[in-house]
N, C-alpha and C positions, 0 to 999 in steps of 0.2 A: 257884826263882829268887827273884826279892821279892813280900812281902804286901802292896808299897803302890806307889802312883805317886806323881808330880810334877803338879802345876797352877800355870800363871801366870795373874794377873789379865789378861782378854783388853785391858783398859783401859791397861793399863803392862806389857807381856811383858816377860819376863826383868830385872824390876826387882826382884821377888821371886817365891818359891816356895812353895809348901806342899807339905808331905808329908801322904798320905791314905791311907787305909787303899783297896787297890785292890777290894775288896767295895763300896766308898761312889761307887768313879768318877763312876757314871751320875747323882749328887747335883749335880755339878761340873761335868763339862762331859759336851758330846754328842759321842759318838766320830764323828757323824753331820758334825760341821763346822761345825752350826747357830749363830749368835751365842747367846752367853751371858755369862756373869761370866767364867767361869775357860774355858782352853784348856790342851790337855795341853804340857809343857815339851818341846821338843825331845831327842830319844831322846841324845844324847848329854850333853847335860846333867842327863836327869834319872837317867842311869847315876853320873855323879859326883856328884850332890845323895844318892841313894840310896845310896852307898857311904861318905859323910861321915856320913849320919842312922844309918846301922850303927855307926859308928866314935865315935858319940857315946854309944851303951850307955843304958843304961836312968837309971843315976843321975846324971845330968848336965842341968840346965834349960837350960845354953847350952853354945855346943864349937865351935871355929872350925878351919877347915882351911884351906889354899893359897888357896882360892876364896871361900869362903863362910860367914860368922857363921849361926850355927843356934841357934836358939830355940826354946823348948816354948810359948814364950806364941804361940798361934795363935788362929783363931776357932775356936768348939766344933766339934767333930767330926772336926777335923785336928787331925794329931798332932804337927807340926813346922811352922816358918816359916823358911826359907833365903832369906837377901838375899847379893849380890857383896858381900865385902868391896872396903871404899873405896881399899884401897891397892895393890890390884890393877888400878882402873880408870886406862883412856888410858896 
């Protein structure tokens, strides 16, 4: 299947994304529910965030799809940041 997940800041959900390496999860959030930074993305988005993060391939810093601007520039240890593109909202 995939070697990563999805985490939204629990602060601003689905305002942006990260992609992580799914060995790091328990770095992120607690599959437990517990408050923390990050929560995991809802399963159906982070099916299409993880399918875009495929689709942007290894030599590409940024790669935009239907949904979502994807960028390499993340905080250390994630491997991607997926925000909605704007022209998609409302």
């Amino acid at each position: 299947m995939f070697d990563y997940s999805v985490i939204t800041p629990t602060a601003a959900p689905e305002k942006e994304f990260y992609i992580i390496p799914l060995s790091d999860e328990d770095r992120y959030a607690d599959p437990g529910g517990a408050a923390g930074t990050y929560e995991y993305a809802r399963l159906d988005l982070m099916l299409e965030i993880l399918n875009g993060y495929q689709a942007m391939g290894h030599g590409r810093d940024s790669f935009d799809t239907e949904h979502y601007h994807y960028s390499r520039q993340a905080p250390k240890g994630m491997l991607a940041r997926a925000i909605p593109r704007q022209d998609n909202e409302g």
